[in-house]
C-alpha positions in Angstrom: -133.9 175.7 51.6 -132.9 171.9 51.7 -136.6 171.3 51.0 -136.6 173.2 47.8 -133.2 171.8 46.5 -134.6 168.6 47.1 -138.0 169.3 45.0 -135.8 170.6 42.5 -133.9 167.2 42.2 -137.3 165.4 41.8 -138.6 167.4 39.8 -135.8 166.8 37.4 -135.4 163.4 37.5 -138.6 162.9 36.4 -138.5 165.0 33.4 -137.1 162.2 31.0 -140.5 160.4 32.3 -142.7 162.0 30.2 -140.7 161.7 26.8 -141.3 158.2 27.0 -143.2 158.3 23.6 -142.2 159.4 19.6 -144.3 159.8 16.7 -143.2 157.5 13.8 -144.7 157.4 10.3 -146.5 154.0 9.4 -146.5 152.7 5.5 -149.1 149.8 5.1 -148.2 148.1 1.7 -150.7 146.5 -0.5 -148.7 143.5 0.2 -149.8 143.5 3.9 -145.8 144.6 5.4 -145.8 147.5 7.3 -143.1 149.8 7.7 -142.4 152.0 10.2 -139.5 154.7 10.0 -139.4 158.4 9.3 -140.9 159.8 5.8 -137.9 162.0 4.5 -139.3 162.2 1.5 -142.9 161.9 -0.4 -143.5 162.9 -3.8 -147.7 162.5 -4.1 -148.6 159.6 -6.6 -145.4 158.9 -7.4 -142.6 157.5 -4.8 -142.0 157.5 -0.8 -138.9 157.4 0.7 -138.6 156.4 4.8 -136.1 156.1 6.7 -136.4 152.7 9.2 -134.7 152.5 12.8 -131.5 150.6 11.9 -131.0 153.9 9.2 -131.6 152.1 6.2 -133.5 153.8 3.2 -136.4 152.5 1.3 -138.5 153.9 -1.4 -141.8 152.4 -2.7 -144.2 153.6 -5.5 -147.3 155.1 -4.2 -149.2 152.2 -6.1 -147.8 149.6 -3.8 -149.1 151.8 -0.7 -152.3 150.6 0.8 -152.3 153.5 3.6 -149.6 156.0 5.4 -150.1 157.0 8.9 -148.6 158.1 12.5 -148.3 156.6 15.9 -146.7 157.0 18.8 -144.6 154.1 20.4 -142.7 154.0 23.3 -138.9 154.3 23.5 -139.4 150.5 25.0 -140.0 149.5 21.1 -137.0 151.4 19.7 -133.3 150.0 22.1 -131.2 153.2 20.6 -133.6 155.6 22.2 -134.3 153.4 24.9 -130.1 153.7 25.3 -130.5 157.5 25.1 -133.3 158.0 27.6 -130.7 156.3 30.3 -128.1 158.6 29.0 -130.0 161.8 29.9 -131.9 160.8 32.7 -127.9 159.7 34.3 -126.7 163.1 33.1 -130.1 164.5 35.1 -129.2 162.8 38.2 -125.3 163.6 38.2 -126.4 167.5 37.4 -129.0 167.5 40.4 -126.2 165.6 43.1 -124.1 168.6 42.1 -126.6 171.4 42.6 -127.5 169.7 45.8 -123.7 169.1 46.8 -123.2 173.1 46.0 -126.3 174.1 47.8 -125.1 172.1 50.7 -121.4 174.0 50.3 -123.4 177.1 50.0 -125.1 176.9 53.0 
């Protein structure tokens, strides 16, 4: 039984490891900047509207886009995810030396 509470725990604290990564919409500009943020809004041939990291709002004409894509970056890029990764994977670890603390009451 101690052998699958403790497989359990692992298995748990390793979850937050594999949402390392986020998809985040790229604008390349005519002008050679790049933005990257979340689109919120596009309105074909006329205006896009992203939202950057720090929250701010920007909206350019589609005739100073050169190209709009998506990537994926890791949390390591971004600090306030980064922050909320540590968060969860803490909340993970305090929630698994509980089960195992109850598991060990239990038995």
């Amino acid at each position: 039984m101690k052998k699958i509470a403790i497989l359990i725990a692992m298995a748990m604290c390793s979850l937050p490891i594999f949402a390392a990564t986020k998809d985040v919409d790229v604008i390349e500009l005519k002008n050679g900047n790049i933005i990257k943020g979340v689109v919120v809004e596009n309105i074909p041939n006329k205006t896009i509207k992203i939202e950057k990291n720090d929250k701010s709002i920007i909206i350019y004409k589609y005739d100073e886009v050169k190209k709009i894509t998506t990537e994926k970056i890791e949390y390591k890029e971004d600090p306030s995810y980064l922050k909320r990764q540590v968060q969860g994977t803490a909340v993970a670890v305090v929630g698994v030396v509980l089960a195992i603390l109850l598991i060990g009451i239990v038995l």
